[in-house]
RONU-149225 format. One record per residue (C-alpha): residue in three letters; z, y, x; residue number from 1. Coordinates in steps of 0.25 Angstrom, whole numbers, plus 5000, padded with zeros to 4 digits. Each point is the difference from the previous one (the first is absolute). Example, Ala and Ser with C-alpha at 12.3 -4.5 7.8 and 13.67 -1.06 7.14 Angstrom:
<mises>
<ala, <5031, 4982, 5049>, 1>
<ser, <4998, 5014, 5006>, 2>
</mises>
This chain:
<mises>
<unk, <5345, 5360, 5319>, 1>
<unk, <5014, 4999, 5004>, 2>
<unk, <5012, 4990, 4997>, 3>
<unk, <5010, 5011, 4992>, 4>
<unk, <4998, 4995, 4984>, 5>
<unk, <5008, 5001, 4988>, 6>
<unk, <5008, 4988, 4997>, 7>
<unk, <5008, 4996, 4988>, 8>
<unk, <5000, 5015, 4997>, 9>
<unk, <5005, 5005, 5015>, 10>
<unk, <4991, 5004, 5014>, 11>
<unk, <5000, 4989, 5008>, 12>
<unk, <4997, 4998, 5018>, 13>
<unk, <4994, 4988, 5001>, 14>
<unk, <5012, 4989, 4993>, 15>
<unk, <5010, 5010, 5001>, 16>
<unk, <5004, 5010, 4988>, 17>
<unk, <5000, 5014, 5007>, 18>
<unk, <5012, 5003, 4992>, 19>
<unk, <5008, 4989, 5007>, 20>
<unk, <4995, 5005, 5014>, 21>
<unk, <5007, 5014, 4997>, 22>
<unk, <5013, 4994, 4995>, 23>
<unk, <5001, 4994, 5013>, 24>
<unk, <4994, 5012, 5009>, 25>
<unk, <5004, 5011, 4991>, 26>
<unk, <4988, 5011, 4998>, 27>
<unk, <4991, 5006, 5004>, 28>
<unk, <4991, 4990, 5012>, 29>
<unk, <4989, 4995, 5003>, 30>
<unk, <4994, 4987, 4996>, 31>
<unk, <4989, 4992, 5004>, 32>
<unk, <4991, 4989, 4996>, 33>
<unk, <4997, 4990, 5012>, 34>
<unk, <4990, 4993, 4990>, 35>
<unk, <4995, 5013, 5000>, 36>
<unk, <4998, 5005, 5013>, 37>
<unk, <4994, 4984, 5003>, 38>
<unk, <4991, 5002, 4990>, 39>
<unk, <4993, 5014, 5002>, 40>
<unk, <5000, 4997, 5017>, 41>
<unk, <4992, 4986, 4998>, 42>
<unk, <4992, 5008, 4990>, 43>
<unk, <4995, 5008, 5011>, 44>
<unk, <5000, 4989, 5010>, 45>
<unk, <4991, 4993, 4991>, 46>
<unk, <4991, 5012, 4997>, 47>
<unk, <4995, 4999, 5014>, 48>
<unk, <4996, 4984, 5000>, 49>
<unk, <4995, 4993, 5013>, 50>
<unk, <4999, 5015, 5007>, 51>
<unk, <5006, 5000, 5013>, 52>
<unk, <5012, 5008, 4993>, 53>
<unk, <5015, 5004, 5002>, 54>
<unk, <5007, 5008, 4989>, 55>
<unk, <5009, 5007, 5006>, 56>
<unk, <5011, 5005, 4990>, 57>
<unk, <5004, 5018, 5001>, 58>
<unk, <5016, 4996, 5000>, 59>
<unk, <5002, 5017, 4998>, 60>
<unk, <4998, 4995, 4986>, 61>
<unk, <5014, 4992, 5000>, 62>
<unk, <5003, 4995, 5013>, 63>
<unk, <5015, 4992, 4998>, 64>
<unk, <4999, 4987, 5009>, 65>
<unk, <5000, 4991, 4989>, 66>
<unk, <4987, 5006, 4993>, 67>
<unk, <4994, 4999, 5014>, 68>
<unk, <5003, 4986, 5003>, 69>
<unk, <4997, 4995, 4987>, 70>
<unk, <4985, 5007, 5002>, 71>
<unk, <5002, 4996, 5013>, 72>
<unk, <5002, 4984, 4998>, 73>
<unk, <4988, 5002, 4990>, 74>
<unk, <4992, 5003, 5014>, 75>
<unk, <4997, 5016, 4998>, 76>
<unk, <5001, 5008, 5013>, 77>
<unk, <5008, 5013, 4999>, 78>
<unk, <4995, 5015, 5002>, 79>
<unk, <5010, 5008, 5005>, 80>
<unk, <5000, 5015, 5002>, 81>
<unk, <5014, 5003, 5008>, 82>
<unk, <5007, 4992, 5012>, 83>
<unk, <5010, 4997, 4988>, 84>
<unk, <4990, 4993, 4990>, 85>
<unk, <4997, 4993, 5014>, 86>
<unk, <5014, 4996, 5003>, 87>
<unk, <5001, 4996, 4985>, 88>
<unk, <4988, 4991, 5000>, 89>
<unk, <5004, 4993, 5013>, 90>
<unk, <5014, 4997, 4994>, 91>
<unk, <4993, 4995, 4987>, 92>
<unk, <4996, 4991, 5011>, 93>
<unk, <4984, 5005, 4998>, 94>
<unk, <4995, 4996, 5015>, 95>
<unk, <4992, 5012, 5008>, 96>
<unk, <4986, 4995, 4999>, 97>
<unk, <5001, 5003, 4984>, 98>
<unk, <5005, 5015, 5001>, 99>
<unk, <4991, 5010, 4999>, 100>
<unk, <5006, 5015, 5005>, 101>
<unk, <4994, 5012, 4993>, 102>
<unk, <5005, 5013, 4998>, 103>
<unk, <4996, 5015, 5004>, 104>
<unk, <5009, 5001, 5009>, 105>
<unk, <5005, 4989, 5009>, 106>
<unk, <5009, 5004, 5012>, 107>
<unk, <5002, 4994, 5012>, 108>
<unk, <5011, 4991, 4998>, 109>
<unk, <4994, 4995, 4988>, 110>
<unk, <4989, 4995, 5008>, 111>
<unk, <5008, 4994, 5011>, 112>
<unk, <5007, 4993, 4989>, 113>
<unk, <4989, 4995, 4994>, 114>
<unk, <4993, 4995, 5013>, 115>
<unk, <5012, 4992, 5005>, 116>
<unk, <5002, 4992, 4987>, 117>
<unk, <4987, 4998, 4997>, 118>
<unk, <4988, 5006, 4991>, 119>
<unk, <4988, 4998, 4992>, 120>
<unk, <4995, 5013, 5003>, 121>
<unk, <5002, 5014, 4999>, 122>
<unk, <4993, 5009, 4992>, 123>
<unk, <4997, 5012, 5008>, 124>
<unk, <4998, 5014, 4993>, 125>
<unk, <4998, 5011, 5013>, 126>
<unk, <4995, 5001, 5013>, 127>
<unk, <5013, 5005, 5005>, 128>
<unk, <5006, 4987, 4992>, 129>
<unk, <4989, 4991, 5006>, 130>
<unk, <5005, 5007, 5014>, 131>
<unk, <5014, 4997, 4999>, 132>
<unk, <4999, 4985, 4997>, 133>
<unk, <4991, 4999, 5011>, 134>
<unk, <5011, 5005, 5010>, 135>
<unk, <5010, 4991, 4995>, 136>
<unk, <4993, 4987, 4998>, 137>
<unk, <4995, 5002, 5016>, 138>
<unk, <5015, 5003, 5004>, 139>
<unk, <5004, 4988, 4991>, 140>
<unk, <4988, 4993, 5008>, 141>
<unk, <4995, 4995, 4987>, 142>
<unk, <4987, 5003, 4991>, 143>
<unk, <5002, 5006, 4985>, 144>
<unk, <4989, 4995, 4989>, 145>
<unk, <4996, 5012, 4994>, 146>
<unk, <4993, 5005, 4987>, 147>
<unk, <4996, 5015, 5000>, 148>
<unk, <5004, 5004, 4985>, 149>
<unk, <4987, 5009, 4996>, 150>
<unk, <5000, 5010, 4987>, 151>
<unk, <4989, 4998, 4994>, 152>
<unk, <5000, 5014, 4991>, 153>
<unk, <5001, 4992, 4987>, 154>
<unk, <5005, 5004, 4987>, 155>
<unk, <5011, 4990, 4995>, 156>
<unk, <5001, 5006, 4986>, 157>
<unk, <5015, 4998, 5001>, 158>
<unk, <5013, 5008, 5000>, 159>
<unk, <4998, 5011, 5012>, 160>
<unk, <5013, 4997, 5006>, 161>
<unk, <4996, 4986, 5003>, 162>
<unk, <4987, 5001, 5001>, 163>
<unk, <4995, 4998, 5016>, 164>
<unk, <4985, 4998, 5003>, 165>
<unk, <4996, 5016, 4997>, 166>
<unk, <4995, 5010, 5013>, 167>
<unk, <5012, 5007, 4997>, 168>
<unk, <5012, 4990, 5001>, 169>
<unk, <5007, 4997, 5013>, 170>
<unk, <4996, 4985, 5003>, 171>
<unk, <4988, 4994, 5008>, 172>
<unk, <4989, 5006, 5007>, 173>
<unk, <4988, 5005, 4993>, 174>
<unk, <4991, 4990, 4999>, 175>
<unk, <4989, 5010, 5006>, 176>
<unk, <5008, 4999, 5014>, 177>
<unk, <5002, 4984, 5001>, 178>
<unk, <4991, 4998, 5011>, 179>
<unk, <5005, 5009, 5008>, 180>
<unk, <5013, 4996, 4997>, 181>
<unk, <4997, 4984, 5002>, 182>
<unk, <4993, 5005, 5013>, 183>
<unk, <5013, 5007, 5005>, 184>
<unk, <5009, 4985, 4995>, 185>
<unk, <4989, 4992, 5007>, 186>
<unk, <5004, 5008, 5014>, 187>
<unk, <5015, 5001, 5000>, 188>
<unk, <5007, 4989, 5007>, 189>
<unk, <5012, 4991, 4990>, 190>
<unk, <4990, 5001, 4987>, 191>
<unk, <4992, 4990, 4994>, 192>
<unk, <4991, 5004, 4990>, 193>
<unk, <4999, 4990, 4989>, 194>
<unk, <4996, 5006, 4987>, 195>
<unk, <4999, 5013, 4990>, 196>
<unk, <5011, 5004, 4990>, 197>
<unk, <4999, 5007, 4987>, 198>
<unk, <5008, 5003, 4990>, 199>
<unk, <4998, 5013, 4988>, 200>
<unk, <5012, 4997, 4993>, 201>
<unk, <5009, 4996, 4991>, 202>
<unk, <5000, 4997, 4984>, 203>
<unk, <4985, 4998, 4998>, 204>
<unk, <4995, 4998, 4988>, 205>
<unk, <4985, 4995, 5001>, 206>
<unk, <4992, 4996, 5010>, 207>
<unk, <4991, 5009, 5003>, 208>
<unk, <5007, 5007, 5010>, 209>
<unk, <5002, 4988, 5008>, 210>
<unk, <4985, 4997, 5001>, 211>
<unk, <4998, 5013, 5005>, 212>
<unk, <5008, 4997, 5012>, 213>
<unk, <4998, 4989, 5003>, 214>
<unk, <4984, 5002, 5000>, 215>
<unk, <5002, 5011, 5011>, 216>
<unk, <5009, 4988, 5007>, 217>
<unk, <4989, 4990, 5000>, 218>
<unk, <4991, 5011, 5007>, 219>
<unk, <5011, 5004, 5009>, 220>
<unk, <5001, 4986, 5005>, 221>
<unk, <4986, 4998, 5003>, 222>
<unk, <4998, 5014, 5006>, 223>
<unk, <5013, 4998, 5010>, 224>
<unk, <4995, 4984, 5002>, 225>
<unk, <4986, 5007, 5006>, 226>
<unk, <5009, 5007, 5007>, 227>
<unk, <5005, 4988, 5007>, 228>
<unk, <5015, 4999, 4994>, 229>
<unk, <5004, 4986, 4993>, 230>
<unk, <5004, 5004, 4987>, 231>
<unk, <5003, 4987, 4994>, 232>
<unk, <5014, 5005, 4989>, 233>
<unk, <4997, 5011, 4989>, 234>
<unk, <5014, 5004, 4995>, 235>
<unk, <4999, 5005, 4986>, 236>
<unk, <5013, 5003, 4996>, 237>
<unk, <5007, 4999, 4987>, 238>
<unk, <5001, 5011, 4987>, 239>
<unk, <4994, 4991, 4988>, 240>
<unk, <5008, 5009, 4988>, 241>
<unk, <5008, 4991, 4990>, 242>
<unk, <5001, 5001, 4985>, 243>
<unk, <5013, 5010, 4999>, 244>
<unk, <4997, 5002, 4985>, 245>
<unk, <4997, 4987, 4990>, 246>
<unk, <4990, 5008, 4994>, 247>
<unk, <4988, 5008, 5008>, 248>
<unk, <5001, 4995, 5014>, 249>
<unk, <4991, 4991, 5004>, 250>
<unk, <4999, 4998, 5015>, 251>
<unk, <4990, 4990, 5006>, 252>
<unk, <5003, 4985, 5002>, 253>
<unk, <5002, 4995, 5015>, 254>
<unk, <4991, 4989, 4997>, 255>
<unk, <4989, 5013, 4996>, 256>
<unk, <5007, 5008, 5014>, 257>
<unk, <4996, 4987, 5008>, 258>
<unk, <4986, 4999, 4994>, 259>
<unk, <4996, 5013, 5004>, 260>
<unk, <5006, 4997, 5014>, 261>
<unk, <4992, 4991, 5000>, 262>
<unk, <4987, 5006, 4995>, 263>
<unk, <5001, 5012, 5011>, 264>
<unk, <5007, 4995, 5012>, 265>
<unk, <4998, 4983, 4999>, 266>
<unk, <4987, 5001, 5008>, 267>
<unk, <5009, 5006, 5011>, 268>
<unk, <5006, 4987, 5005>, 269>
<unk, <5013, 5007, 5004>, 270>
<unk, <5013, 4998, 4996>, 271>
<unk, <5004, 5006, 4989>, 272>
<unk, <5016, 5008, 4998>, 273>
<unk, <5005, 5005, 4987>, 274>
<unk, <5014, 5005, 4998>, 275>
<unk, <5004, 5001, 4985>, 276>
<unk, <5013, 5005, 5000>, 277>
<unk, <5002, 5007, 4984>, 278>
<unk, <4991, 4987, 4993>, 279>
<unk, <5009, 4991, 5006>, 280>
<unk, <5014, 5004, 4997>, 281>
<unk, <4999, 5013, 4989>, 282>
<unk, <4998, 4989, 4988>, 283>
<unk, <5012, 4989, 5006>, 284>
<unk, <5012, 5011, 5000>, 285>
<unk, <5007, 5010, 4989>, 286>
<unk, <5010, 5009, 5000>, 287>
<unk, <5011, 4996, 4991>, 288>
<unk, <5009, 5012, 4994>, 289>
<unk, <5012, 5001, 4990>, 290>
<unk, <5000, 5013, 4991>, 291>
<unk, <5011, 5008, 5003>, 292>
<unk, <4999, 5010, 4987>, 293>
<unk, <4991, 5002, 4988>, 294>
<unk, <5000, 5016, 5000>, 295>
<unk, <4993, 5009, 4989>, 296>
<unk, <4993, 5014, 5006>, 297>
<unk, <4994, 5011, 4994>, 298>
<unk, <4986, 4992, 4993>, 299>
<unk, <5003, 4989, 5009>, 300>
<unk, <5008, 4987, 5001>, 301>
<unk, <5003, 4995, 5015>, 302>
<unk, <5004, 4987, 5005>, 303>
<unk, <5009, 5001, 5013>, 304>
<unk, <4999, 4988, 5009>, 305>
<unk, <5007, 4996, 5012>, 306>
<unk, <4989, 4997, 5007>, 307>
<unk, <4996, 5015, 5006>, 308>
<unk, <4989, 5006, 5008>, 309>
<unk, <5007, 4996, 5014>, 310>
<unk, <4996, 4985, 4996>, 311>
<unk, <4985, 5002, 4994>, 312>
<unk, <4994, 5013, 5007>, 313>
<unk, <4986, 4996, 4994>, 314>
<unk, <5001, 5008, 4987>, 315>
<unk, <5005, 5013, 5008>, 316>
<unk, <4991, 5000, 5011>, 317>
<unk, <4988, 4995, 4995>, 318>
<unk, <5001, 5002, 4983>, 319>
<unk, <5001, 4984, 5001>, 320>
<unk, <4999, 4993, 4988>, 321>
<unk, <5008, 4988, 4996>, 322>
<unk, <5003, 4991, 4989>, 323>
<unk, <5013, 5001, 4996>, 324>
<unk, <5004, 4988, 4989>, 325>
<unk, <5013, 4996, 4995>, 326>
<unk, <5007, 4989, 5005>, 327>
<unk, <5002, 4993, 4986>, 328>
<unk, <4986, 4997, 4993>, 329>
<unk, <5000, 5012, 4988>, 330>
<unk, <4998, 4993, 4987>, 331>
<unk, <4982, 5002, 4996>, 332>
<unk, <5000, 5013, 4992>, 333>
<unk, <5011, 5005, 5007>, 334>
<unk, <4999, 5015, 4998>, 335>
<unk, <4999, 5009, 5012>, 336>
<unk, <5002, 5013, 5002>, 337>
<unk, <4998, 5012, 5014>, 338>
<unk, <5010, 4999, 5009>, 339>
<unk, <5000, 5007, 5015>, 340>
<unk, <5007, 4986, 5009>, 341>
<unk, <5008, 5008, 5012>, 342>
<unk, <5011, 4997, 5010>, 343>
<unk, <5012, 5007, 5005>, 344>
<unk, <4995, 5007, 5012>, 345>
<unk, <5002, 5015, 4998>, 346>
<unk, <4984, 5005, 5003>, 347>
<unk, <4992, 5002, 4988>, 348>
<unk, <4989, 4990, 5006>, 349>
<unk, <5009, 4991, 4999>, 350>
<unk, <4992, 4994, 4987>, 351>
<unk, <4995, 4987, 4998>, 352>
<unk, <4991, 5001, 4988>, 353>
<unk, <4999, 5012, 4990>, 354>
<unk, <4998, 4999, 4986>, 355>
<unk, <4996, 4983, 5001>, 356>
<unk, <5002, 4994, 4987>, 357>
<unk, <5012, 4988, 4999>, 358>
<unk, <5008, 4994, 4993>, 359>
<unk, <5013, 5005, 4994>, 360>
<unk, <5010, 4997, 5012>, 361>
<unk, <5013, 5000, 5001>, 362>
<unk, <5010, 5003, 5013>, 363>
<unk, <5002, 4987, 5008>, 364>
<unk, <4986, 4995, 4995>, 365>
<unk, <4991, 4995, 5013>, 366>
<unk, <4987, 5005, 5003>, 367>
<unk, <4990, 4994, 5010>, 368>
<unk, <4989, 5010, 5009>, 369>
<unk, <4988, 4992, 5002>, 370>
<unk, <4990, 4997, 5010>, 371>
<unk, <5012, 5007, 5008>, 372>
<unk, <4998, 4989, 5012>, 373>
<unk, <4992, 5009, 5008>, 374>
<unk, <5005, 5013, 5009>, 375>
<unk, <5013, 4999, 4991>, 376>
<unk, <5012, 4994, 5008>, 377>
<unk, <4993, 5003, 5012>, 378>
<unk, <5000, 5015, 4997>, 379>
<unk, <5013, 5002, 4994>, 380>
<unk, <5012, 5007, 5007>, 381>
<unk, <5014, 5005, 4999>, 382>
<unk, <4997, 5015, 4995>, 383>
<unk, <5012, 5003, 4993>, 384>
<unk, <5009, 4992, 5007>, 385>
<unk, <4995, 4988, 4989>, 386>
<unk, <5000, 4984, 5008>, 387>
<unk, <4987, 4994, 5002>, 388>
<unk, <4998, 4990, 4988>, 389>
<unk, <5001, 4986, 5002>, 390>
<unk, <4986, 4993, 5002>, 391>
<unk, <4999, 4985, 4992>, 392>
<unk, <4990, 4988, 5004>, 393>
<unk, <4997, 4990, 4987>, 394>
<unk, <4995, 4987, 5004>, 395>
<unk, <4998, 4993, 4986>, 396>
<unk, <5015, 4996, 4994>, 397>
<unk, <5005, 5006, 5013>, 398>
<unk, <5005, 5016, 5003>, 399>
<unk, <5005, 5004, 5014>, 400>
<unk, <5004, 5015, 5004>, 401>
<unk, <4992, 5004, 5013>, 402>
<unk, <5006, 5012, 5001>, 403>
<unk, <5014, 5003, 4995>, 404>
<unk, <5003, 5016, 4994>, 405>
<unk, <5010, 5004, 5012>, 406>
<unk, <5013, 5007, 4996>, 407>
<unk, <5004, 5013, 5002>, 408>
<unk, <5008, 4998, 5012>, 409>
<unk, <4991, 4993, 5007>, 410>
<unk, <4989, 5011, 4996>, 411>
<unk, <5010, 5011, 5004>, 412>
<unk, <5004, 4993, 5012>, 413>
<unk, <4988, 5001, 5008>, 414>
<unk, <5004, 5014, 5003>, 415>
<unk, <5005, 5004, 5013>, 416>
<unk, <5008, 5012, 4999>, 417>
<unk, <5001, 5008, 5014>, 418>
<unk, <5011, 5002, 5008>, 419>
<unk, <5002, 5016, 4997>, 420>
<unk, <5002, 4997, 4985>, 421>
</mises>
């Protein structure tokens, strides 16, 4: 569920007509649903009951402050994956115990930032990782709380590029070594250990998968608690899918997610971490486009949009699929016929949707991307020399601009040119 519905015949955020948002904006931005994102994290936080729990929000799904602080004021810890997403989340004013930092690839100064403002844990993923932490939290004369990140070789039946639990992908240890691993954590001066992480990826679309892992967890917690190690959090991650089509997708319900959490890890007694990143903020944002041109081809009929690849990468890199409705509510009946919805950029993948039944439109007309919320703004960029669009916060009959669209000189003026020239 979400909070965009048509209205007296046009799309509306909340109590706000989207139209009236782009005649102040201009087009194309992002817009987001606070009742949204409230409702889909205390869904989750709900899910889990009188657990021990924290449900740490993945703010690599969209990570502008006032997202994070209105998640934040709600009571959700943050899981960040970059000493940015760390800086961000201390600046949304999320205190250090409430961070989780994960990530392949954690340098040195990422850790030492972490460990002077304060963290929940990290969430190791290599020995040599696992090392290097341990030499700066002993010359920061402090102790880090780890979890060692374990890959459980499970198959999440999702898109390959974002799929993360498989022998083959580059996170975790395999979950064959963990002893030794936990062995090598317990010895190294600086570390704590704490608890296990898992996580098999992302845009999962039933639950099996997750039982799966989470069984070999349950084992792996009362193998390395034999073994004398004080495993009392399980980090599970995030990567429930969303609907992204009205029609055939049906992902599992959180309430469903924390009762099978329930059912293989509750007799546990740990702690348990989830990180939902896509579930909470995909279905509270869209992408709001103004069509540029109606152009006839050869068999074919394209609508050309403002919006372009450079502010939605999901269709080009990962054949994404998003609805794509007009703003103004088409009369019931309405004919449709095949249009392929583009943008301007000149890269054939620069392509939206191809041969997707719409409405007649006409240039000027709006259109809004759903379930656009999630790895939209956050992944956009300024290929073609085209501003970052503005990001919008709806708060019932209220709209604010998070993020202005910067201006060409500014965009232009970060440019040092050398001397010599």
């Amino acid at each position: 569920m979400d909070h965009f519905l048509y209205r007296d015949g046009e799309l509306y955020a909340e109590d706000v007509a989207v139209a009236e948002i782009a005649a102040e904006v201009g087009t194309p931005f992002y817009c987001y649903s606070t009742a949204t994102l409230t409702r889909h994290f205390r869904l989750f936080d709900e899910a889990l009951g009188d657990m021990p729990h924290l449900v740490c929000y993945a703010m690599k799904a969209a990570s502008n402050q006032a997202i994070l602080r209105t998640l934040a004021g709600l009571g959700a810890g943050m899981d960040v994956v970059s000493g940015g997403e760390y800086a961000r989340a201390k600046a949304a004013g999320v205190p250090g115990d409430k961070i989780v930092f994960s990530g392949v690839g954690k340098t040195r100064e990422e850790m030492r930032l972490a460990l002077e403002g304060g963290i929940r844990q990290f969430n190791v993923e290599s020995e040599p990782e696992m090392e290097a932490l341990s030499e700066v939290a002993t010359s920061l004369g402090v102790t880090a709380p780890i979890t060692v990140r374990v890959n459980p070789d499970v198959d999440a039946k999702t898109h390959a590029k974002i799929a993360t639990g498989k022998s083959e992908n580059k996170f975790g240890i395999p979950i064959s070594r963990a002893r030794a691993v936990y062995a090598h954590a317990a010895a190294l001066p600086g570390i704590e250990v704490i608890g296990i992480d898992v996580h098999i990826g992302s845009q999962l679309t039933e639950l099996q998968p997750f039982r799966d892992a989470y069984r070999k967890v349950a084992e792996l917690t009362e193998t390395l608690r034999a073994d004398g190690h004080e495993i009392t959090r399980l980090d599970l991650g995030g990567g429930l899918g969303i609907p992204y089509t009205r029609s055939n997708e049906a992902p599992p319900l959180p309430t469903d997610y924390g009762a099978m959490i329930r059912e293989e890890l509750g007799h546990l007694g740990c702690e348990i971490e989830i990180e939902p990143g896509r579930l909470v903020a995909g279905n509270a944002g869209i992408l709001v486009c103004r069509v540029i041109y109606v152009k006839s081809g050869e068999g074919r009929e394209f609508l050309i949009l403002d919006g372009a690849m450079n502010d939605l990468i999901r269709p080009a890199m990962y054949d994404a699929h998003h609805d794509i409705v007009p703003v103004l509510e088409p009369e019931p009946g309405a004919d449709q016929r095949p249009f392929d919805i583009v943008g301007p950029v000149c890269e054939s993948g620069d392509t939206f949707a191809k041969a997707r039944m719409m409405p007649p439109l006409s240039e000027g007309e709006l259109v809004a991307f759903r379930s656009a919320g999630a790895y939209g703004a956050v992944m956009s960029s300024e290929y073609n020399t085209r501003p970052l669009v503005p990001e919008v916060l709806v708060h019932g009959h209220q709209f604010a601009v998070i993020r202005p669209r910067p201006t060409f000189d500014e965009m232009i003026n970060r440019d040092t040119i050398p001397e010599w020239l």
